[in-house]
MDAnalysis code that builds the backbone (N, CA, C; Angstrom):
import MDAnalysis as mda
import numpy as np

u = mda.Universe.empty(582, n_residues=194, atom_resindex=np.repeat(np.arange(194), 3), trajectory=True)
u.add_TopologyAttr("name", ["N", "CA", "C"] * 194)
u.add_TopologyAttr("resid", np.arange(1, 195))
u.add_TopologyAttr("resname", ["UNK", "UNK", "UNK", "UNK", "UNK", "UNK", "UNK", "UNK", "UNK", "UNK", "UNK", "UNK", "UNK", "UNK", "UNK", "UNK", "UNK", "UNK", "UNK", "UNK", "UNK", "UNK", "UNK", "UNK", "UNK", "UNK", "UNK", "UNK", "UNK", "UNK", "UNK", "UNK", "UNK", "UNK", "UNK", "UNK", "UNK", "UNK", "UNK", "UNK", "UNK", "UNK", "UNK", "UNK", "UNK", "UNK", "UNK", "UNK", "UNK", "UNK", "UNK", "UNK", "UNK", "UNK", "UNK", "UNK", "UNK", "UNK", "UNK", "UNK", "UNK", "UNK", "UNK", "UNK", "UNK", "UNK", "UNK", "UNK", "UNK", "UNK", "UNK", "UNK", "UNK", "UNK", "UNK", "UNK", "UNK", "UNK", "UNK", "UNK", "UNK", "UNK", "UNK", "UNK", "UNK", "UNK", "UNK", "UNK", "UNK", "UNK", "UNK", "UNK", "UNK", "UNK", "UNK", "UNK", "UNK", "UNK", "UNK", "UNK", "UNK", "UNK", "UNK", "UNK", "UNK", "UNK", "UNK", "UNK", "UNK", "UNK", "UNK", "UNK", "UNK", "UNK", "UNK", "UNK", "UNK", "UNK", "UNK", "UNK", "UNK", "UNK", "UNK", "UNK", "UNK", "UNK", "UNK", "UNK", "UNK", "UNK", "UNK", "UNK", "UNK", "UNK", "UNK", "UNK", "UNK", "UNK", "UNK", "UNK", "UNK", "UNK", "UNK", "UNK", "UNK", "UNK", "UNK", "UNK", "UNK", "UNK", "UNK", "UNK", "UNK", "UNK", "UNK", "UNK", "UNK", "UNK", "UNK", "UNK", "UNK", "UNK", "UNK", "UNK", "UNK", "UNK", "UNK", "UNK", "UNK", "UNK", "UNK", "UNK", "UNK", "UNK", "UNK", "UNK", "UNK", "UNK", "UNK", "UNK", "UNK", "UNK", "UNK", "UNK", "UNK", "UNK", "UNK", "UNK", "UNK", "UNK", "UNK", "UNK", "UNK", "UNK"])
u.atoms.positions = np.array([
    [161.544, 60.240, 110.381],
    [161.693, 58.838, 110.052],
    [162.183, 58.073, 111.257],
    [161.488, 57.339, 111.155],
    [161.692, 56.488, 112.554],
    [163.375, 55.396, 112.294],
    [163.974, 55.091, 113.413],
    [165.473, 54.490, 113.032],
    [165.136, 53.027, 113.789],
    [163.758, 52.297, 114.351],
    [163.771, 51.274, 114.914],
    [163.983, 50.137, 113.631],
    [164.126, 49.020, 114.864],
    [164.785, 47.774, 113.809],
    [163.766, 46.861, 113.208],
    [163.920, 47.196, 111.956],
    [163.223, 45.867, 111.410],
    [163.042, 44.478, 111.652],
    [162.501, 43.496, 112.487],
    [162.162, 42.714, 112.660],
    [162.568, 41.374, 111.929],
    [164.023, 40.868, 111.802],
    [164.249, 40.074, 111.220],
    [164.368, 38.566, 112.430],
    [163.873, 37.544, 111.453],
    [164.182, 36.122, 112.249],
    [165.158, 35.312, 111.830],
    [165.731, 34.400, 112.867],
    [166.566, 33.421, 112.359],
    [166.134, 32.435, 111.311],
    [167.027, 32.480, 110.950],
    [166.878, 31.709, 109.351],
    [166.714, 32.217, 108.249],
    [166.113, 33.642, 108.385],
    [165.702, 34.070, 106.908],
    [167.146, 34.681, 106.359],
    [167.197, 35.089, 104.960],
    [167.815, 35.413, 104.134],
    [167.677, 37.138, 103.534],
    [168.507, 37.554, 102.992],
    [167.840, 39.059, 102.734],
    [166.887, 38.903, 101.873],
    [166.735, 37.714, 101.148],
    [165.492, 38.025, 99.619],
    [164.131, 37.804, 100.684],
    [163.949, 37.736, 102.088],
    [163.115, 37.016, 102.822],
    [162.735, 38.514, 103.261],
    [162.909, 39.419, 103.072],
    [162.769, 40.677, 103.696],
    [161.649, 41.023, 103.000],
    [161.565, 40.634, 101.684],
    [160.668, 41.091, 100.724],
    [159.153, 40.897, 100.970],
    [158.325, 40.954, 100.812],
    [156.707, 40.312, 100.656],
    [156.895, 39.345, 99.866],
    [156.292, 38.222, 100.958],
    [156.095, 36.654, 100.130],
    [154.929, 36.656, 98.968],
    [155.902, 35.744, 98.264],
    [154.675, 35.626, 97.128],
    [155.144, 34.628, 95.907],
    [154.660, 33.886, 95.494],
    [155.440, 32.907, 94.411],
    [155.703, 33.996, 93.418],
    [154.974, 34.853, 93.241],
    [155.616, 36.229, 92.152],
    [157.029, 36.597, 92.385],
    [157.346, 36.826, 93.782],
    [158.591, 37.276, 94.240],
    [159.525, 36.281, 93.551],
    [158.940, 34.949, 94.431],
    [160.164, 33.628, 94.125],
    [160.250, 33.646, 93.024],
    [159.565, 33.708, 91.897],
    [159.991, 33.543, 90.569],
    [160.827, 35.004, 89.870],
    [160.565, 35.826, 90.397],
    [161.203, 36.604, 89.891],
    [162.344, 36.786, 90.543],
    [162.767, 36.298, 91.942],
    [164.239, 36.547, 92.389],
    [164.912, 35.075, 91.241],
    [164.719, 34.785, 91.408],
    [164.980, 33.296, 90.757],
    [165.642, 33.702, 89.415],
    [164.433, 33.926, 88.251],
    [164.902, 34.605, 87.077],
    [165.812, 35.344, 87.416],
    [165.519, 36.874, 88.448],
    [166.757, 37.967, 88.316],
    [168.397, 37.104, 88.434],
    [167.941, 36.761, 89.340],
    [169.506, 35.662, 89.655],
    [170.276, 35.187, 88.758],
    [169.637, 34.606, 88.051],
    [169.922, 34.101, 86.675],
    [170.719, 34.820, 85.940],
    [169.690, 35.910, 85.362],
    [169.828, 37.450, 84.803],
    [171.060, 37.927, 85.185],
    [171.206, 38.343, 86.405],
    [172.578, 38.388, 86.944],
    [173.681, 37.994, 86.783],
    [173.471, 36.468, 86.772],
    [174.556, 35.842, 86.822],
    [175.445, 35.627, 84.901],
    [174.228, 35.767, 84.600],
    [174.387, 35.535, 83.336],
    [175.287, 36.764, 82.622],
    [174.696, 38.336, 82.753],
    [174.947, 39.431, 83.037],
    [176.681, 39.362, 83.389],
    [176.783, 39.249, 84.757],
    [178.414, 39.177, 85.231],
    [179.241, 38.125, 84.740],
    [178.840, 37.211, 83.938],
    [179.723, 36.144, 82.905],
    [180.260, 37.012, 81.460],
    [179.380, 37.824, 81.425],
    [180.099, 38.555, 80.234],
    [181.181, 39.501, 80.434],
    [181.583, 39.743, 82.336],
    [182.636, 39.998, 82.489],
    [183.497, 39.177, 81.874],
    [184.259, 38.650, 81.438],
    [185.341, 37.588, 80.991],
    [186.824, 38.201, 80.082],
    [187.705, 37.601, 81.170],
    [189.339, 38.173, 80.758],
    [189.941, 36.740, 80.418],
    [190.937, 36.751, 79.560],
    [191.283, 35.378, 79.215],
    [192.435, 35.338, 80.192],
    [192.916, 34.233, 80.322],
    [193.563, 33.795, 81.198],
    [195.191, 32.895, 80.504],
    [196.138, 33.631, 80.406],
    [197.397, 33.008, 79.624],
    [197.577, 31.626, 80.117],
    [197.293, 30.391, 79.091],
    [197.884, 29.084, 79.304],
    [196.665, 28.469, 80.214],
    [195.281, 29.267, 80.238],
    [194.207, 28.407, 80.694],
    [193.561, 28.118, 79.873],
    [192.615, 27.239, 79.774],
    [191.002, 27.523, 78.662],
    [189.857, 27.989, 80.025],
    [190.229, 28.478, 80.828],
    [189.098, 29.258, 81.663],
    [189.041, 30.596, 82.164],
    [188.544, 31.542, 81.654],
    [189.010, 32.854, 81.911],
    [188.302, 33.494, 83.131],
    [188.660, 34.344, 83.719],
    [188.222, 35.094, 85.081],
    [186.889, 35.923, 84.372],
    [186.037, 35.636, 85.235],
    [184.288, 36.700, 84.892],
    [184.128, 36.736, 86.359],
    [183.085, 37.902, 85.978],
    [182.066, 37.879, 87.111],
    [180.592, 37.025, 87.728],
    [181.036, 35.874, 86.784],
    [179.891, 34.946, 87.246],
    [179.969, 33.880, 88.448],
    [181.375, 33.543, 88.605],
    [181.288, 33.156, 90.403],
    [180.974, 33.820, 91.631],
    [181.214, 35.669, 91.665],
    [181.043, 36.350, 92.459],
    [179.403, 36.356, 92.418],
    [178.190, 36.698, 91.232],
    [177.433, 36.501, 91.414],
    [176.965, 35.081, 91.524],
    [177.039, 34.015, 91.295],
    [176.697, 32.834, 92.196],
    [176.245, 33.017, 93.429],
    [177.446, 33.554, 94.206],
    [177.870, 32.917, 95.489],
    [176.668, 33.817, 95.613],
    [176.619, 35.627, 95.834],
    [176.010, 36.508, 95.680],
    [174.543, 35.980, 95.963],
    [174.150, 35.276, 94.676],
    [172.651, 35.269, 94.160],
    [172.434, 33.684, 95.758],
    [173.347, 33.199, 95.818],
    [173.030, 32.273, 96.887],
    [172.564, 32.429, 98.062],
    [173.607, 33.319, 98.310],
    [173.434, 33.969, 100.033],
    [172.341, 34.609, 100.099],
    [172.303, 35.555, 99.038],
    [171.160, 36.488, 99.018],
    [169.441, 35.817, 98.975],
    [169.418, 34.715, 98.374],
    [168.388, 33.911, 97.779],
    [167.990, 32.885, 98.626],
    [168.526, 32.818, 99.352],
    [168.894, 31.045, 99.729],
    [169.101, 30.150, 99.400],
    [168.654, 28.972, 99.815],
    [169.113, 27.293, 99.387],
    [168.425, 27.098, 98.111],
    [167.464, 27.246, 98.062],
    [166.392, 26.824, 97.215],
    [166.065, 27.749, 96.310],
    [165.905, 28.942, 96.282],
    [165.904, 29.812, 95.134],
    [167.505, 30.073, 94.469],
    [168.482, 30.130, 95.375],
    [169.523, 30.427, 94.420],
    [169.497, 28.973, 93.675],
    [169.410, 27.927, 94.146],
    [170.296, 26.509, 93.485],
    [169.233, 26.892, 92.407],
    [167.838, 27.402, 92.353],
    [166.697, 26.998, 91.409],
    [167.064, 27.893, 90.447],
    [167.753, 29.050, 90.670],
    [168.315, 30.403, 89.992],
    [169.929, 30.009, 89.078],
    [170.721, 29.119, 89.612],
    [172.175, 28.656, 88.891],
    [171.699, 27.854, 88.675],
    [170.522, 26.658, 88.407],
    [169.902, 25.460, 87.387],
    [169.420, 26.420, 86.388],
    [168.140, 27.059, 86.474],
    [167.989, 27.674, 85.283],
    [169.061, 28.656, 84.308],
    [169.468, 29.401, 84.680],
    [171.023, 29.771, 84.278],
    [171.680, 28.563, 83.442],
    [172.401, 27.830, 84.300],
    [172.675, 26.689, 83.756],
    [172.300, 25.633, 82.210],
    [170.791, 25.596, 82.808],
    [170.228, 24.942, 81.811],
    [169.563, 26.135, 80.610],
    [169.301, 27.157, 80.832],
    [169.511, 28.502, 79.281],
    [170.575, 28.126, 78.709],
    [171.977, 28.150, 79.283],
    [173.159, 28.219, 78.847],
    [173.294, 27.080, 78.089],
    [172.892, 25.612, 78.532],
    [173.308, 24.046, 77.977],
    [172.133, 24.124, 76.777],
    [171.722, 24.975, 76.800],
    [170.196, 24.746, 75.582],
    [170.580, 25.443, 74.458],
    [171.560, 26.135, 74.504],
    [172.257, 27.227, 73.367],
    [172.222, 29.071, 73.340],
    [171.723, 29.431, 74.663],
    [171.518, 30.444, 75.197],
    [172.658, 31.227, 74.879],
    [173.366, 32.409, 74.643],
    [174.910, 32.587, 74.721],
    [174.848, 33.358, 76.143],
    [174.253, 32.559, 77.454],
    [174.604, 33.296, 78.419],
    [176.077, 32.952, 79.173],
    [176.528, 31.872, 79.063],
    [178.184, 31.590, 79.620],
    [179.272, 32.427, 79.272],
    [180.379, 32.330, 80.220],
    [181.387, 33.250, 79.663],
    [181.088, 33.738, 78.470],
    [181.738, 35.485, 77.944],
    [181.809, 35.773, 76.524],
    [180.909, 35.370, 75.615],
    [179.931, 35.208, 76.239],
    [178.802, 35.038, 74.901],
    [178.514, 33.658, 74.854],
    [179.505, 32.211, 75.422],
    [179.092, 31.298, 74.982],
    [178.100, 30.382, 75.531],
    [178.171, 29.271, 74.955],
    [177.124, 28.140, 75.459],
    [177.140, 26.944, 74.948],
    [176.593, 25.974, 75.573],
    [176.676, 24.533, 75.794],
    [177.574, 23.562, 76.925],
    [177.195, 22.425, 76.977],
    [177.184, 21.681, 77.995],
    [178.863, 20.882, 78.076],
    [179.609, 21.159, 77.283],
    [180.793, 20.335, 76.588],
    [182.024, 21.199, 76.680],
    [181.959, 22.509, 77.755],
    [183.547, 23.216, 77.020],
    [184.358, 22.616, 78.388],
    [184.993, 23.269, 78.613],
    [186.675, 23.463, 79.927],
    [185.855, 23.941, 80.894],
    [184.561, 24.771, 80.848],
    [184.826, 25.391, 82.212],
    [182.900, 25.017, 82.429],
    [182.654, 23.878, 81.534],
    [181.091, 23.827, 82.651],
    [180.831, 23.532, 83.498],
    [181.911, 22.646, 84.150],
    [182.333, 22.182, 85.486],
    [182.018, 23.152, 86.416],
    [182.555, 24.100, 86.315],
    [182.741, 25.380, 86.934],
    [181.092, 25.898, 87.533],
    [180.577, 25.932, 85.960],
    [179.072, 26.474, 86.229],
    [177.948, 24.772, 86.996],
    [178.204, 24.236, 86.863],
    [177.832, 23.183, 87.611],
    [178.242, 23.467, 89.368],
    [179.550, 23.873, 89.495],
    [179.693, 23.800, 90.438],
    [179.312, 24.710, 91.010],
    [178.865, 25.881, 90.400],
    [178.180, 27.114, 91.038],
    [176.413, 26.911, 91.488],
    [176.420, 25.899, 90.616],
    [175.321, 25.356, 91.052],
    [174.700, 25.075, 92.083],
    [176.154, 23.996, 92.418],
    [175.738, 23.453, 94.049],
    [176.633, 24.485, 95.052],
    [177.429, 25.403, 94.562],
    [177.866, 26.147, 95.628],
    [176.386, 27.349, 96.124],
    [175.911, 27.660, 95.364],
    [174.802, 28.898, 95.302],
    [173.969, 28.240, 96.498],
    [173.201, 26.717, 95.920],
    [172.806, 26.198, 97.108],
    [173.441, 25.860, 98.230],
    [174.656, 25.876, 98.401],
    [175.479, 25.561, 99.857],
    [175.353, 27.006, 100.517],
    [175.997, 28.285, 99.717],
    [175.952, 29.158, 100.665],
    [174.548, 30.094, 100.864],
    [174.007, 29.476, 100.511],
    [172.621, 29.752, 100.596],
    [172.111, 28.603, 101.756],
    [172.565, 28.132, 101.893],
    [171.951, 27.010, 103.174],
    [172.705, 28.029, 104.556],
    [174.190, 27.871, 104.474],
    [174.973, 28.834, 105.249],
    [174.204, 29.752, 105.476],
    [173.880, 30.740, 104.407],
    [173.596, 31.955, 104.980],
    [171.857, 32.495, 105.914],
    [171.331, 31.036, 105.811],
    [170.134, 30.808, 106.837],
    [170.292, 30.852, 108.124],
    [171.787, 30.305, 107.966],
    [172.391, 30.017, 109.393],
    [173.109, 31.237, 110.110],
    [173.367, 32.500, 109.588],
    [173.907, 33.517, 109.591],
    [175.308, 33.572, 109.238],
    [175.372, 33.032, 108.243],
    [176.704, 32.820, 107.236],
    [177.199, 34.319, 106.668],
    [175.989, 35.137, 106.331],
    [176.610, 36.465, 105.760],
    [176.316, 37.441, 106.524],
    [176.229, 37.240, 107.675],
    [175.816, 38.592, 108.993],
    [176.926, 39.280, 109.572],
    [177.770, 38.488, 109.347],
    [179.486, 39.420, 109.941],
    [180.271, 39.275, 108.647],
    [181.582, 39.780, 108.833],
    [182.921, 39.659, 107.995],
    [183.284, 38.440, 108.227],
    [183.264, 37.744, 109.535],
    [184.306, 36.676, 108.988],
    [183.212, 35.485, 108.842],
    [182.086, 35.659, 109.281],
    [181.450, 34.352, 108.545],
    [180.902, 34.207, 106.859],
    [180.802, 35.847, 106.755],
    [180.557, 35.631, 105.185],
    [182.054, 34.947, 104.669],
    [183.477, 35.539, 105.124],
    [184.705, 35.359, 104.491],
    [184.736, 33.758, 104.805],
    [184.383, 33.230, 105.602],
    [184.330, 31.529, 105.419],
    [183.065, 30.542, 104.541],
    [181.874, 31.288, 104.448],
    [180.794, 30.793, 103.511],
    [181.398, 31.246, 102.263],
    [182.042, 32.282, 101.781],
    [182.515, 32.368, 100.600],
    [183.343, 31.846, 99.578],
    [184.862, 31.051, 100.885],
    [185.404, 30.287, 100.911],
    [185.091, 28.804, 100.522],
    [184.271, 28.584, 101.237],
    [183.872, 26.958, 101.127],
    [182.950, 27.342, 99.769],
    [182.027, 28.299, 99.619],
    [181.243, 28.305, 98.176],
    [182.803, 28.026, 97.043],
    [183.788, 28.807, 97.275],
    [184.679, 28.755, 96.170],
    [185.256, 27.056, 96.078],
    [184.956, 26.538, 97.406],
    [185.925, 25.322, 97.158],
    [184.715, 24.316, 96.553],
    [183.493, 24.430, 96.380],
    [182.674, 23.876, 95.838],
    [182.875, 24.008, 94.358],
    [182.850, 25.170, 94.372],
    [182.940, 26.002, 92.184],
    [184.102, 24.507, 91.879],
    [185.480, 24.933, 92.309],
    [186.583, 24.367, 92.100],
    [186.672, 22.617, 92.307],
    [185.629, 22.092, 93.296],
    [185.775, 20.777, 93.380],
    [185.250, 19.850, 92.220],
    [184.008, 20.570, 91.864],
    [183.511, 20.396, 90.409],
    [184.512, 20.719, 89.023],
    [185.015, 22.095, 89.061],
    [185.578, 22.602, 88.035],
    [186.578, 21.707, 87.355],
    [187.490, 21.605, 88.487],
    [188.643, 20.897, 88.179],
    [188.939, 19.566, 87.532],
    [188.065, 18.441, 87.942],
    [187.855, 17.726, 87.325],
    [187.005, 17.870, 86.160],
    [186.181, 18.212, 85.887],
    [185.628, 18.960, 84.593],
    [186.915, 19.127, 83.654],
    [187.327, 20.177, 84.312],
    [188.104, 20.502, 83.117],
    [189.384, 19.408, 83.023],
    [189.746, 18.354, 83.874],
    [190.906, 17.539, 83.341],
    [189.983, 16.636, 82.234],
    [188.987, 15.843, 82.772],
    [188.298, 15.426, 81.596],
    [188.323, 15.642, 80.250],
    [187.681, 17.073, 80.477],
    [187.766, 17.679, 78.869],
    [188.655, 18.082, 78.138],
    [189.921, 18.563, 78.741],
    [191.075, 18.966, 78.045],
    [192.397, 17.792, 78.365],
    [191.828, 16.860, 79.527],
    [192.849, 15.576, 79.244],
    [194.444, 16.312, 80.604],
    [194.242, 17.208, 80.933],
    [195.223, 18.269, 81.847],
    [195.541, 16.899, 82.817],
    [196.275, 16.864, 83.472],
    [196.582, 15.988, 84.544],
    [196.188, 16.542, 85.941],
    [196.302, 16.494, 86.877],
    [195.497, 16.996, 88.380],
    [196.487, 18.068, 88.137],
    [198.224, 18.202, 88.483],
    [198.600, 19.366, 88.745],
    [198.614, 20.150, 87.736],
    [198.366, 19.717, 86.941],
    [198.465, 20.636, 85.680],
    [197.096, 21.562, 85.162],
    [195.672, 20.987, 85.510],
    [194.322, 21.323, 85.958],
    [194.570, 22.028, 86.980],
    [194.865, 22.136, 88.794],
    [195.299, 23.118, 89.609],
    [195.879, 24.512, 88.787],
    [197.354, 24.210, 88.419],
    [197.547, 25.070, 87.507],
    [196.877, 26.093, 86.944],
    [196.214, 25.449, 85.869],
    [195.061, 26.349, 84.453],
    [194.166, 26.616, 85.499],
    [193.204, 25.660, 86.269],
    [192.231, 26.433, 86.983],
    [191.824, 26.413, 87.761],
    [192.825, 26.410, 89.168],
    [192.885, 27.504, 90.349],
    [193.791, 28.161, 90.585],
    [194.705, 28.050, 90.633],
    [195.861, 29.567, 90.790],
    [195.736, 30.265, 90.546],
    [195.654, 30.857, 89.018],
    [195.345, 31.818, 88.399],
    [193.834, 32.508, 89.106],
    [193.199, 32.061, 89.877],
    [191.894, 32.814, 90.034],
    [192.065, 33.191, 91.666],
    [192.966, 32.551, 92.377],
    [192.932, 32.664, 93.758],
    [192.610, 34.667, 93.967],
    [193.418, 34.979, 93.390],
    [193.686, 36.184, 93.825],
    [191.770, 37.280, 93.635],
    [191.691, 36.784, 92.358],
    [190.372, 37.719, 92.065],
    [189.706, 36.678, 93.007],
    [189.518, 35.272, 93.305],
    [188.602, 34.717, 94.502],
    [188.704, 35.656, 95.822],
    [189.841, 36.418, 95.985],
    [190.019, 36.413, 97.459],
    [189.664, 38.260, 96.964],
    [189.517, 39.211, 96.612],
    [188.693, 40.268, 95.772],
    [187.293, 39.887, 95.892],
    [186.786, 39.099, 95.356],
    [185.369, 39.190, 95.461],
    [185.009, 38.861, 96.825],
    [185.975, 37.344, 97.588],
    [185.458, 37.443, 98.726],
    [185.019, 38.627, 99.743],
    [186.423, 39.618, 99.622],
    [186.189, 41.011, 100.089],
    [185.113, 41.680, 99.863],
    [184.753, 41.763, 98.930],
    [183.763, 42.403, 98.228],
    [182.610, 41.961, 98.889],
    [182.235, 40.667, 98.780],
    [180.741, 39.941, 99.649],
    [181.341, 40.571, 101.384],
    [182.428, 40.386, 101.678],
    [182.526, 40.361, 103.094],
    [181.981, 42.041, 103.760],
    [182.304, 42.779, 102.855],
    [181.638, 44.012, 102.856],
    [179.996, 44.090, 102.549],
    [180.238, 43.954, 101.618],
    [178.462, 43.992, 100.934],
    [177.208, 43.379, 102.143],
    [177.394, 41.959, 101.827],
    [176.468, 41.541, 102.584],
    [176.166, 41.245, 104.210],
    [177.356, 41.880, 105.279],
    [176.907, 42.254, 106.225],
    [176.261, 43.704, 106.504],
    [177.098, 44.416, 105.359],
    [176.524, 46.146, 105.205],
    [175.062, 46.075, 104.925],
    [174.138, 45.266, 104.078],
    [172.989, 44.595, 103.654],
    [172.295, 44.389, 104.900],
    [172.652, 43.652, 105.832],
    [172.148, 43.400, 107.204],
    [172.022, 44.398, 107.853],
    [173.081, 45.499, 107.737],
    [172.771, 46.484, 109.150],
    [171.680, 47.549, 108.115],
    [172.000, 48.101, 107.501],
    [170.999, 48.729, 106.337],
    [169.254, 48.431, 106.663],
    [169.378, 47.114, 106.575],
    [167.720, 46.393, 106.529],
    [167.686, 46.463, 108.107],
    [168.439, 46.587, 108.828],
    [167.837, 46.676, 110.432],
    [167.187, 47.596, 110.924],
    [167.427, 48.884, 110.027],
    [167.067, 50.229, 110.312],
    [166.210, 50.627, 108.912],
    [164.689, 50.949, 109.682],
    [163.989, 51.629, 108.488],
    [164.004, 53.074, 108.457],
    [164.377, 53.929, 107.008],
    [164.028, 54.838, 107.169],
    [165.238, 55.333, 105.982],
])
């Protein structure tokens, strides 16, 4: 087996490795979804929040980088919009457009497409640039979230901080690890065939 390097260009993404084909795009798209939807049924409640910790921000960010700009954002809209249609793909089974934490999935929305723009740029090719695209994806989730959820539950700003970001910093900065590993390990992997 030969150990030369696969031929990657600037700009592309790992889902870009694949054979083009609108078959592909639609099906990374769906999987994404699938995914994301999938790691929301992780869900732990959270004492004195209405937003509990899942695994559906880690896949966001995930399905972003991995996808890019345009298939992940097209991958957390459809997600999204299953979920607002009565789907029970959101946290724990649920769904619709009206709770504490759709903010959240909105904001994964536009984070999926941010670090998916990033990661064109070689946002997830080392440790510390994935650990800063991951970052700013989280401060996207949260810029949305937060207000979301004062809206809906009426919370005041520090009291919204509170319920929902503190409580998540810690598993944020866990998954970041987690991508910061993963998806440069992803890069050196695909450099070498065989």
């Amino acid at each position: 087996m030969s150990t030369a390097a696969v031929a990657t260009r600037p700009g592309e993404v790992l889902a870009d490795l694949l054979p083009a084909s609108r078959v592909r795009d639609a099906a990374l798209v769906v999987g994404g979804a699938a995914l994301t939807a999938l790691s929301a049924q992780l869900s732990v409640p959270v004492p004195g929040s209405p937003v509990p910790v899942t695994g559906q921000t880690f896949a966001a960010l995930l399905v972003g980088t991995a996808l890019g700009a345009r298939r992940g954002l097209l991958s957390l809209a459809l997600y999204a919009l299953v979920g607002a249609a009565g789907a029970p793909v959101f946290q724990g089974g649920t769904s619709g457009w009206g709770g504490a934490s759709f903010g959240y999935v909105i904001g994964m929305l536009l984070a999926a497409g941010m670090v998916g723009a990033l990661a064109r740029r070689g946002g997830d090719r080392s440790v510390l640039r994935t650990a800063g695209t991951m970052v700013l994806g989280s401060a996207v989730i949260y810029s949305v979230g937060v207000p979301w959820l004062m809206a809906s539950t009426g919370l005041s700003f520090p009291a919204a901080l509170s319920a929902g970001v503190v409580p998540f910093l810690i598993g944020d900065a866990l998954k970041a690890a987690l991508a910061m590993g993963a998806l440069p390990t992803a890069w050196k992997l695909v450099g070498r065939k065989g």
